[in-house]
N, C-alpha and C positions, 0 to 999 in steps of 0.2 A: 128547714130554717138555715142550718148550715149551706144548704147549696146557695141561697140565695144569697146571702153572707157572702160568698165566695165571690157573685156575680158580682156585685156591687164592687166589692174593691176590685175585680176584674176592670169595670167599667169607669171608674172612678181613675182606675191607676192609669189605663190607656187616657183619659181624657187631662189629669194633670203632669202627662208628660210632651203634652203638645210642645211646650214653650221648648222643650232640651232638643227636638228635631232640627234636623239643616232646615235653613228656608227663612223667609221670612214668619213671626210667630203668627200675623193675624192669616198671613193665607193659608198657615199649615191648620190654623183652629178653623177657616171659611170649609178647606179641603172635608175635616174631622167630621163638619156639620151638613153637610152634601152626601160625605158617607151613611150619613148615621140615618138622613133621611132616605136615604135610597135603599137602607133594610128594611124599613120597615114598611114602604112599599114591596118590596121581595116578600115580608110576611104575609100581607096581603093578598096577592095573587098567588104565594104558594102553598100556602098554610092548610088551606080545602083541598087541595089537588094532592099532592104527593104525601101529606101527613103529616102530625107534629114530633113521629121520634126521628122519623126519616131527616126531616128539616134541621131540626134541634143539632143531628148530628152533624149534618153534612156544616152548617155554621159554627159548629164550636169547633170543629179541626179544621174548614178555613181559615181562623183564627188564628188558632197555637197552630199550625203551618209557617204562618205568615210571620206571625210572633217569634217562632225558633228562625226562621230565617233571614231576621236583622241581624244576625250574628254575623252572617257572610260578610259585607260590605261594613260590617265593625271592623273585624278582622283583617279582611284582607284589601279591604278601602280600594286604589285604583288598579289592585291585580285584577279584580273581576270586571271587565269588558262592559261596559254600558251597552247593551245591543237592543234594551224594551223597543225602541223606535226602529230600531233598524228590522230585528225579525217582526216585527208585527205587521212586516209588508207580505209573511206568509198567509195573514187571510185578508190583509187591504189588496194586494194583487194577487190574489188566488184568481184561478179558474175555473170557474164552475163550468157542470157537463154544458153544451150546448150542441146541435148544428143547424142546420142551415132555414134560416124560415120560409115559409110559403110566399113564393114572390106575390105581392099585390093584395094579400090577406090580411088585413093590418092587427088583426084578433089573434094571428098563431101564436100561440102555447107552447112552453115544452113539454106540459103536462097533457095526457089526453083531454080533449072535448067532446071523445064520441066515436063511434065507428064512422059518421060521414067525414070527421077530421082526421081517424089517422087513414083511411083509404086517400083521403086529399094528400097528408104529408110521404102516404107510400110513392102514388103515382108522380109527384114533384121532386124526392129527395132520394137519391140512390144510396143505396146500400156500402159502406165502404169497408170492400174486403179482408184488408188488416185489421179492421177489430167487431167486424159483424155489428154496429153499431150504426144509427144514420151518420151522414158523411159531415162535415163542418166545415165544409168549405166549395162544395158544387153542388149544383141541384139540375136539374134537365131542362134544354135548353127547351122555352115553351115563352111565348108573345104574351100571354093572359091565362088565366084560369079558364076560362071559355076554350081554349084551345088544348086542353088535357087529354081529349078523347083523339087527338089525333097524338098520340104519343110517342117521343123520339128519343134514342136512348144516348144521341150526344149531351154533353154537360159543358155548363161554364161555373167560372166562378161568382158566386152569392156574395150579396154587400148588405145582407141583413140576418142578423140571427138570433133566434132564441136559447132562453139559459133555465136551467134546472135551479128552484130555489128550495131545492132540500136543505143543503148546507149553507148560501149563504142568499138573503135576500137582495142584497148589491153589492157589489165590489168594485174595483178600479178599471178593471179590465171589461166586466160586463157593462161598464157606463159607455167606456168609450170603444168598445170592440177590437180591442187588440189582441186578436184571432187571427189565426192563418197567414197570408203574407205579413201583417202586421206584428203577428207575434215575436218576430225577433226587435221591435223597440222594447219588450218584456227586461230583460238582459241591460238592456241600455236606461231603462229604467232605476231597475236598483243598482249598478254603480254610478248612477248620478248620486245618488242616495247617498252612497257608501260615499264616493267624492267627495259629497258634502262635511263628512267627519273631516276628511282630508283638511278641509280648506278652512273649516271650522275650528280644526284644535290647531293646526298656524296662527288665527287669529286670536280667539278666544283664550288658549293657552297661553297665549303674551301677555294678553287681561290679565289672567292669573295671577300670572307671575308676581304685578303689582302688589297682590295681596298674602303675598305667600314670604315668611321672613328667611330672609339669605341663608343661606349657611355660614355657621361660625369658623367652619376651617377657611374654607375659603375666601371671609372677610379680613382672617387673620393673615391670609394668605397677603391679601392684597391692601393691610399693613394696617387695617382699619378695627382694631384690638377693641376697642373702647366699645364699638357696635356690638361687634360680634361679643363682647362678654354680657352686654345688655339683654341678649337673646337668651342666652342660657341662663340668666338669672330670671329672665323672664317664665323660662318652661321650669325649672327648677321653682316656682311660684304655683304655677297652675297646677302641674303637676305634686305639690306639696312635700317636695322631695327634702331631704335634711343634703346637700353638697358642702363639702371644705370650699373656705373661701381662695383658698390654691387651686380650684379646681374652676370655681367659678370666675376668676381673675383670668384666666387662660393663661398661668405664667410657665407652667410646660408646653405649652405649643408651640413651635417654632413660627416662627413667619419666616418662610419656605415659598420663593418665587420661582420654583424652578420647576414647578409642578409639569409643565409643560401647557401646549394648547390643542383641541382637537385634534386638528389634523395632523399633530405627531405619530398621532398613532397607526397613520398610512405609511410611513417612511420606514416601520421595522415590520422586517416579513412575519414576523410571529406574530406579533398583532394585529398585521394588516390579514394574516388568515384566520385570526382569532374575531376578528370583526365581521370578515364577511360570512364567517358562518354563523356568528347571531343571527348578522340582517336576514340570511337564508331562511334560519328557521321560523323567524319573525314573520317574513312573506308565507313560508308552507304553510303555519301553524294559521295564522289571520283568513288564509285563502280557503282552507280546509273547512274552520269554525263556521265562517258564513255559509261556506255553502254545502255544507249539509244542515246546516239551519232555515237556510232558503226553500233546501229543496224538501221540507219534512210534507210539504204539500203533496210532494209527487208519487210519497211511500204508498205500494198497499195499504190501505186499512181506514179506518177513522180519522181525519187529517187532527180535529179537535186532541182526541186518545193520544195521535204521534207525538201532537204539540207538547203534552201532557210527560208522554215518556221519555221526550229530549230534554225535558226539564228537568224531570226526575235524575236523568244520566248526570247533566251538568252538574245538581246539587251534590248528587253522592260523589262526582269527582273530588270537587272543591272538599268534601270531608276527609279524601282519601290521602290531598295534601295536607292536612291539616295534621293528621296523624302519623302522614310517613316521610315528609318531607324533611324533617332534622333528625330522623331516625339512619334512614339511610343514603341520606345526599341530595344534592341539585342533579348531576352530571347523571347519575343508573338512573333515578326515577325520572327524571326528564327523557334518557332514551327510550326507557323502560315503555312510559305511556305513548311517545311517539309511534314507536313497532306497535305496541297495542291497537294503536288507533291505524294505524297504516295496513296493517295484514288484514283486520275487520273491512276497510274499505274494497282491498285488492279484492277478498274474498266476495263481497257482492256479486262479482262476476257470476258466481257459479248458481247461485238460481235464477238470476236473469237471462243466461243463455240455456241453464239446464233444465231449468226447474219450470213448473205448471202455477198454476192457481191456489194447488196446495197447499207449495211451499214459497209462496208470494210473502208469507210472515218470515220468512228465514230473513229476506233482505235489510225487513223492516229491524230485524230485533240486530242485527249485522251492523245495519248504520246508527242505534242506538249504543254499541259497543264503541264504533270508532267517533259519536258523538262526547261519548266519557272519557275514551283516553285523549280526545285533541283539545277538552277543555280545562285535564288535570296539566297539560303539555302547555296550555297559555297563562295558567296561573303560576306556574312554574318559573316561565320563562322570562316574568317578569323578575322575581326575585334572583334568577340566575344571573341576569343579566348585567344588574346592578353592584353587584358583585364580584365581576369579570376582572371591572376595569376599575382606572387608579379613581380618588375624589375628584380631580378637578375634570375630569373628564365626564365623568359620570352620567350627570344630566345631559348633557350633550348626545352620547351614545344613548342614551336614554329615548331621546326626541327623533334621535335619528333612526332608533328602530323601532320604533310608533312610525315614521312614515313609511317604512318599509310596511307594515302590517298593511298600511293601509293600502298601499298596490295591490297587497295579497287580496285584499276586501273587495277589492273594487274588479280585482280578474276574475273571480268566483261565479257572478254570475254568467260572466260568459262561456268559463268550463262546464257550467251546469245546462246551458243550451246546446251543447254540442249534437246533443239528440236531435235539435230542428234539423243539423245537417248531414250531420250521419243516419239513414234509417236504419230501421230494425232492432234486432236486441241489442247488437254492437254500440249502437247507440245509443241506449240506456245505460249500459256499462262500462260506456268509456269515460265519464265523470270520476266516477270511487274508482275507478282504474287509475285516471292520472292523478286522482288527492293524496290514494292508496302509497301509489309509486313514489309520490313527492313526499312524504310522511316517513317514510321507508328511508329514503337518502339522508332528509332532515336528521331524523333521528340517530343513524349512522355515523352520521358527521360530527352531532355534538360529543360524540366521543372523544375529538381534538381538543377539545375542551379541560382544562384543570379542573378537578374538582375545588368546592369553594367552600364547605360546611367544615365547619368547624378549624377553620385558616383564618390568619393574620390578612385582612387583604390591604390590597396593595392601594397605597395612598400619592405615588408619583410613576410617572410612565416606566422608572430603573425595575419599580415594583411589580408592577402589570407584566414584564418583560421576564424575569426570574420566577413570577409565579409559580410554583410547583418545582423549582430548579434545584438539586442538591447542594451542600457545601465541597470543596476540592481537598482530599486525601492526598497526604503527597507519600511517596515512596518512588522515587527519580530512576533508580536502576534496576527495577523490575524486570523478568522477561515470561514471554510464555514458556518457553523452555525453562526446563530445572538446572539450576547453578549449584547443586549439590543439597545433601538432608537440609542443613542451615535455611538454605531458600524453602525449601519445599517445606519445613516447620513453620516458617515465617506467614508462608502462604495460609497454610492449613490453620493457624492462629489470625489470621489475618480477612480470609476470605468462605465465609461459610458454602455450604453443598446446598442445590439445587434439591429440593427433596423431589421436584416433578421430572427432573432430567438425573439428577446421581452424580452432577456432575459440578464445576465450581460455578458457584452465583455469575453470572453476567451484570447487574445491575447492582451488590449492595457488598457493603463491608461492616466487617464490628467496629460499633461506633467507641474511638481509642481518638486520644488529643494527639499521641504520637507513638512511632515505634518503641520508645522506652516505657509504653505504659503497659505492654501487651502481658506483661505478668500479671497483671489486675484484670484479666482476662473478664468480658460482658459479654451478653450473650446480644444486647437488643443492638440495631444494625441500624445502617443511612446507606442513602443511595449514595451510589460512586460517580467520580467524574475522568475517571482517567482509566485507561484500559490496557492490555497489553495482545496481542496476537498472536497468532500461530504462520509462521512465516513455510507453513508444509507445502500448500498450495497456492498463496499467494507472497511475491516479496510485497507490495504494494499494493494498493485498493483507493479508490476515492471516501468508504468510508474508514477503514483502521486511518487514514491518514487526517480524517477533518472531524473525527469525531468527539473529538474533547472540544470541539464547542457545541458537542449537541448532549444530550444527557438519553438513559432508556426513557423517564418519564413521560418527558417532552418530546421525543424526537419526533418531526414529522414523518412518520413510516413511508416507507416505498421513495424518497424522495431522490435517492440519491443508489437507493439498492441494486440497481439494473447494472450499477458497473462497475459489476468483480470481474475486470481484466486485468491484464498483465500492463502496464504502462499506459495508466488511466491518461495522464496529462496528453500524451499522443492521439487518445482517441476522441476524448472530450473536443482538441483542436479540429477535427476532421468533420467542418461543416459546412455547406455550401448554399447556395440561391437554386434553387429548383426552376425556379421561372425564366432564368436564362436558356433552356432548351425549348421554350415555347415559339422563341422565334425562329426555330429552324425547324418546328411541325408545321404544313400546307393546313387551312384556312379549311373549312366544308364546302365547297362547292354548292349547297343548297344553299348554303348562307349567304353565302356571297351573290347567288343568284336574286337571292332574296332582295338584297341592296342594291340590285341594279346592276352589278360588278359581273355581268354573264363572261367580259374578255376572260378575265381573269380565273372565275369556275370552269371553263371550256378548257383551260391550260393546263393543271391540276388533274383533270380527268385522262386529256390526251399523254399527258405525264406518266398516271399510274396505268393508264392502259399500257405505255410501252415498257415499262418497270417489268409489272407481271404479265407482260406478252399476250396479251388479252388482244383477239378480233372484235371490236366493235364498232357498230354501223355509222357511220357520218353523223348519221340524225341522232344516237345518243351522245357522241363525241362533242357537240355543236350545243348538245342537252334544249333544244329547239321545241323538246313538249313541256321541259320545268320553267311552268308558268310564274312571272317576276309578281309574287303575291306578297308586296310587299312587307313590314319589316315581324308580322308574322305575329306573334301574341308574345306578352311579360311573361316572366318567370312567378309573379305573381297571379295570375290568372289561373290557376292550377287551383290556389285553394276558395276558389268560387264554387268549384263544382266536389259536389260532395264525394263522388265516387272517386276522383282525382283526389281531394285531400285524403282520405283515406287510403289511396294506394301511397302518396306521396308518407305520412307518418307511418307505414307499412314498414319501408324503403327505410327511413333515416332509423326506424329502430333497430331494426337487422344490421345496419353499417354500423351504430352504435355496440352493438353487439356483439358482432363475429369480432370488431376490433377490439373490443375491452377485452376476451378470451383470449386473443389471438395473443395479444401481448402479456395478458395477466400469464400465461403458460408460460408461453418463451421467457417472463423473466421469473419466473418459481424454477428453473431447470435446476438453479443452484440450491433450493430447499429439497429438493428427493432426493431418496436414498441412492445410495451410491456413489460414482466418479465422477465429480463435475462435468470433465470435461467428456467422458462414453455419454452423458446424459446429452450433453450441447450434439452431441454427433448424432444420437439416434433420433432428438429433435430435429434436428435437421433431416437426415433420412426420409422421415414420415412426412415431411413438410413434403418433399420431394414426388415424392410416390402420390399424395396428392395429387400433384396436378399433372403427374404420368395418369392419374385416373380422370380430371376432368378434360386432358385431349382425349381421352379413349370414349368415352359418355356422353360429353357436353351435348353433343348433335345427335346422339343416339335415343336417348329418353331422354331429352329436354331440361328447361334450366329449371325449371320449379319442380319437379320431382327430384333431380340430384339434389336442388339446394336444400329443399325441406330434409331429405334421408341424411345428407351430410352434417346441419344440426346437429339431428335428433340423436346422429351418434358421436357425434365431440359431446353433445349434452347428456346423454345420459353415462356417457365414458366422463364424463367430470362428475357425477351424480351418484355414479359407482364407487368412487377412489372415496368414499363418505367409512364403506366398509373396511378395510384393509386398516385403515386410520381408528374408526371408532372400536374394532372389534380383533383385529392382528397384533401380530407381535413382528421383532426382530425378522424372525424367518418368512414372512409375509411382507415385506415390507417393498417387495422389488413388484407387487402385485399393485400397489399406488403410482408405481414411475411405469408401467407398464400402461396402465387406465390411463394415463397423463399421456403418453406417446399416441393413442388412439384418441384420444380427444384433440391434440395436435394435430394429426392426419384429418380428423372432419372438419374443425373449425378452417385449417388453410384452405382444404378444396373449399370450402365457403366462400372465405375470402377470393379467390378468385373466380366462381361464380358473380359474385353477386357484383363483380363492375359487370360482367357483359351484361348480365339479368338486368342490370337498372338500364343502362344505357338501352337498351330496346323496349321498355315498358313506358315511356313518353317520345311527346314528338317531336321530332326535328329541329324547332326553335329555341325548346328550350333544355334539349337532351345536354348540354354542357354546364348549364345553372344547375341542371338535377345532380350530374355527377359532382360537378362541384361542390353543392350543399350537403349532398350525400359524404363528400370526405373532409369537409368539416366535423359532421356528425359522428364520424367514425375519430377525430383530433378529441373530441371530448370523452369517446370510450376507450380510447389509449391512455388518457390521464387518469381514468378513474381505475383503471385497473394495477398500480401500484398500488394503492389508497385498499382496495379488497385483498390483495393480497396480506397486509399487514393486518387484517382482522383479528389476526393470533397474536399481537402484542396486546388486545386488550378483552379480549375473551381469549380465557386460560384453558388448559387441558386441552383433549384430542379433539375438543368439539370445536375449541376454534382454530386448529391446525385445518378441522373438516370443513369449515365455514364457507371459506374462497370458492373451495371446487362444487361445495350444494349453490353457492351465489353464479357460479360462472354455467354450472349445468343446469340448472332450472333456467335460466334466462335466454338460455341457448333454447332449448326445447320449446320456452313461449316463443320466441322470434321464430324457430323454424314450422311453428301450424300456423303462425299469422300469417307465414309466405305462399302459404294453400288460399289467401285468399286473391292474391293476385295473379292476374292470366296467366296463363303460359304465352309463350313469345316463340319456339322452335319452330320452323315450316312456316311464320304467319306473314303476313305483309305489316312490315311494322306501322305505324301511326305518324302522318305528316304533322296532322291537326288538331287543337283543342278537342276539337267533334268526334275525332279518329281515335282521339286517346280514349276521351271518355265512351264510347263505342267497342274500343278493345279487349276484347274476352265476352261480349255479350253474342252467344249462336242462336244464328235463325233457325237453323237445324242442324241436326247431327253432327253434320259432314262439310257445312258450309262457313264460311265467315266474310262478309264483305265492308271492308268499307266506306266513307263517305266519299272519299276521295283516294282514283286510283288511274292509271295510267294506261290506254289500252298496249303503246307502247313498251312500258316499263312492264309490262305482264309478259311479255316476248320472254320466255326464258333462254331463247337463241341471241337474242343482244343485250340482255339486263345487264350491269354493271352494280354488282352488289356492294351497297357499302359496307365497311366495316368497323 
């Protein structure tokens, strides 16, 4: 009697709470009474078949399920992502199995009919040897069914196909067969989709606004007092709150016009980088969310289960905010889940390239990890963000990175197709690769960030800009040197000991109004804004000289660090136009033949033949076999063909790479132990002896075996120096600058590999866009390699001393096996054409390579004139 008791006010209390729901009250009572009869239809068909306890239970924890999880969007209202419409396109455009149907059969099945049907679908439908499955997309090429027993084992492609309706009876994709070449509008499907939010919350969100009342600061702002106090007596109503009529009046608020306007906040470099790493993380976090939510279809396992256990991840995020987010901060547990989520992704890799069938579930339980941390990262990031910046800016930055999100949403899908164009495992892997990799920075970055919990924030742009910034200590005639015991008392009252170093605080003093108070001696401290130096090894520096306008808090690391010289303003002057020597480098000769321009390629050749004293024949002098093949293919045509974009993202990662190292080392010279300047010389040294070793090799064993060996040993010589650091002392210490000189010596010879390696791995027309893009790519791993370096301003102890050199040697050693996948180039006839590129590195046998296009001429090695 009691249970029943219970039901009833259960039933009773959900049904007299219709009216308090958002929505209009009769559709949400119409919605109530839809449901109610649609259970008990459920009773009906279930109630015989599966049972009454089985039943009973699975509905009463649908119930309280659903019932405990109104809480979410109580709580945390528009942090939580509206996505029911958007992910529910994982089973409206799912793919169910299919392949190819029986041309002219209009009865075929996916399901068997019979041994007469599947001998009909064997002798029609080939076998497709990457998944021992029928094929989905050709079938053998045959005029009629009647014509089977003359059987021919060419194929075309099929324009009809059948689908397995285990999982799903119809879908979007089985309506209209967007299959096989069709399958990449999949992709362009859902960022219409996503789009859609785009264009939708511009307009809609303006609607809004209408109904949504102002804020009171900024009514007052904008001098309209009398409103804006209406509002707060209005919520101070609803909310039945007891407020002073001094409070409700607004007469401590200023009306304060000076808040500033948006775009102010572009004009100060601290905010202008404080902004674009929101939007960054806003793009990673948005891009990532969708598309491991998109892609829960593609996991091994039950796609329904997955759906199941990506929810599941999502829910327990959102609790783990709930609990830990004013315990320990916006700024750690927002990196915190970022890495979470980003090393789960990277990690996918390894049983998709490594792993069997086995351990097909590692992937799954993998992407449900970095499902949890990237949904705890965008509830986060809502509140973080809001927080950053001053009031009147607020919303603005608010809206502005909701449209960032929404790029992020809308590229998703097409990171997630990248398998159409990459084949094999690589291309299953290189999705969580790039979400991974981009999760990984994001979260990196928001370390630039001030923490915000439990802070005054900032309510005008002066505010936003000092965020986190100390007050200024004076004591004017300070020096690093001791002026006698008095100083040195002074000090030693004045500036507390490093307990991690032994040695004086760099960043913090006892908090004293002034020198006469220090007899009342405190123990608790504030950060300093003034500094004094040691003039041993340097008179001057670009930072002892500029850095009382920067504080340790806030300082942008690495920014300014690379130049401890001796007479910075001399060297800072010393910069020049590069692009002025381009007009005194000769033109390509192929290029210009290309154009028409044969005078002029014929001149340049008979030029460099007498340069370097070269005998060659009239007929290559005259170049009378290089045919005028007009202006040759785009720089963009490379990433049509998949094998092309895969070497091309190959290429710009490695440039990225060896250069981030290259400079992240050369400018650490001044953090290893030892003499600066022995340290700057034996860097240099190794630098040297480098490329005494790539004239000696280069032509001997070839440019992708040096390049990969040369990596792998700067990389794991940075990957070493981890020891010395986490596990050495004092006496050991010359064993970190010693790893760092050998990591030097690989990563150079790298660096100078890998311009000749690229420049011979594309062809001819576009060989100058690649190198060109290629050192672009390598401009954005020279910037980022100050930025790693500084890791030890915000992870403490040895680990983040060891931090840079595990970031710089792992990434070394991935870029140096990815360069095993593209050809080698020594002894080959390099590549004129699209065809010749994409053909490059593929052997007909052992010993042979030919390709498409080649000169019986240019094959003379008695007249060849080799470019260089």
């Amino acid at each position: 009697m009691k249970i029943g008791k219970q039901k009833l006010n259960d039933h009773f209390g959900k049904s007299l709470n219709v009216g308090s729901l958002s929505g209009g009250i009769y559709i949400n009572f119409l919605y109530a009474s839809i449901a109610e009869t649609l259970s008990y239809v459920l009773c009906l068909v279930l109630l015989n078949r599966i049972g009454r306890r089985t039943l009973h239970c699975f509905t009463m924890l649908l119930g309280g399920i659903s019932c405990v999880a109104i809480i979410l969007p109580i709580i945390f209202g528009d942090q939580i992502p509206d996505v029911l419409p958007t992910l529910g396109t994982v089973f409206l455009f799912a793919t169910p199995e299919h392949r190819c149907a029986v041309p002219g059969a209009d009865n075929d099945t996916w399901e068997s009919q019979g041994p007469e049907h599947d001998d009909l679908v064997r002798r029609t439908v080939p076998v497709d040897p990457t998944t021992g499955t029928w094929s989905q997309c050709l079938v053998y090429k045959h005029e009629s069914l009647h014509k089977l027993a003359n059987l021919a084992n060419d194929t075309i492609e099929c324009s009809q196909w059948v689908y397995s309706k285990e999982n799903f009876e119809l879908t979007f994709i089985s309506e209209l067969n967007i299959v096989c070449k069709d399958k990449l509008l999949l992709p362009l499907l859902n960022s219409i989709l996503l789009g859609g939010l785009l264009g939708g919350s511009l307009i809609l969100g303006t609607l809004a606004d209408m109904f949504i009342p102002e804020s009171s600061r900024w009514l007052v702002s904008r001098g309209r007092r009398q409103e804006a106090s209406a509002i707060v007596r209005h919520a101070a109503l609803v909310n039945k709150a007891v407020v002073p009529e001094k409070m409700l009046s607004l007469e401590d608020l200023e009306n304060d016009r000076s808040g500033g306007k948006f775009w102010h906040l572009f004009t100060n470099p601290r905010l202008l980088v404080r902004c674009l790493i929101v939007f960054f993380n806003w793009f990673v976090i948005t891009g990532i969310y969708y598309g491991l939510g998109l892609n829960v279809g593609s996991l091994p396992g039950d796609i329904y289960l997955n759906f199941l256990y990506a929810s599941i991840a999502e829910t327990l995020s959102y609790v783990l905010c709930l609990v830990l987010l004013n315990r320990i901060g916006r700024r750690t547990l927002h990196c915190f889940t970022m890495l979470l989520g980003g090393i789960s992704c990277v990690a996918i890799i390894l049983p998709v390239l490594f792993g069997d069938q086995n351990t097909a579930w590692v992937a799954t339980a993998l992407s449900m990890v970095g499902k949890f941390g990237i949904s705890a990262a965008f509830a986060i990031i809502y509140v973080y963000t809001a927080e950053l910046f001053p009031t009147f800016v607020r919303n603005s930055i608010m809206g502005a990175s909701s449209v960032n999100a929404r790029f992020g949403s809308i590229a998703s899908p097409y990171i997630n197709s990248l398998s159409y164009y990459v084949g094999g495992s690589i291309g299953v892997a290189l999705p969580p690769l790039i979400f991974g990799g981009s999760a990984i920075v994001a979260g990196l970055a928001s370390l630039w960030l001030p923490e915000t919990h439990l802070r005054q924030l900032p309510e005008t742009i002066e505010d936003a800009e000092n965020f986190g910034k100390c007050a200024v200590p004076g004591a004017d005639n300070d020096t690093w040197e001791s002026q006698g015991l008095e100083h040195d008392d002074l000090v030693r009252r004045t500036v507390p000991v490093d307990p991690t170093t032994g040695t004086w605080s760099q960043c913090l003093v006892y908090k004293h109004e002034s020198l006469q108070d220090l007899a009342n001696l405190a123990n608790d401290t504030v950060e300093c804004s003034r500094w004094v130096y040691s003039k041993e090894n340097f008179e001057l520096t670009f930072i002892s000289e500029h850095r009382e306008e920067e504080d340790c808090g806030d300082e942008y690391p690495g920014s300014y660090r690379s130049d401890l010289r001796r007479g910075f303003r001399q060297e800072l002057c010393r910069f020049c136009d590069p692009s002025i020597f381009y007009h005194f480098i000769p033109e390509s000769p192929r290029w210009l033949v290309s154009r028409g321009r044969r005078q002029e390629a014929s001149a340049i050749v008979r030029h460099a033949a007498r340069v370097n004293k070269v005998v060659v024949s009239e007929k290559v002098l005259s170049l009378q076999d290089l045919q005028n093949d007009g202006p040759g293919v785009k720089f963009w045509q490379l990433f049509t063909h998949r094998r092309l974009l895969v070497r091309c993202l190959i290429v710009f990662f490695n440039w990225f790479i060896v250069t981030c190292i290259y400079y992240g080392l050369g400018l650490n010279v001044g953090s290893l132990s030892g003499d600066i300047y022995l340290n700057f010389l034996y860097a240099s040294i190794a630098e040297t002896l480098s490329y005494v070793l790539c004239l000696v090799l280069l032509n001997r064993i070839g440019r992708r075996t040096l390049h990969c060996f040369t990596m792998l040993l700067g990389g794991i010589s940075c990957v070493a120096i981890i020891l010395p650091v986490l596990f050495g002392d004092q006496n050991t210490a010359w064993v970190a600058t010693a790893l760092s000189m050998v990591g030097k010596f690989g990563i150079s010879a790298s660096f100078a590999i890998i311009y000749v390696f690229t420049a011979e791995l594309f062809p001819t027309f576009v060989r100058n866009s690649i190198v060109g893009a290629s050192s672009v790519s390598a401009r954005f791993g020279s910037m980022a390699s100050p930025y790693i370096n500084s890791l030890s301003y915000y992870v403490s102890g040895s680990f983040g001393v060891a931090l840079p050199s595990l970031i710089f040697g792992g990434s070394a050693i991935v870029a140096g096996l990815a360069s095993l996948w593209l050809p080698e180039t020594h002894l080959r006839q390099l590549p004129e054409t699209i065809e010749d590129a994409e053909n490059f590195g593929k052997k007909k046998d052992k010993n042979s390579y030919e390709l498409a296009h080649t000169s019986s001429e240019y094959s003379d090695k008695k007249d060849i004139l080799t470019p260089s």
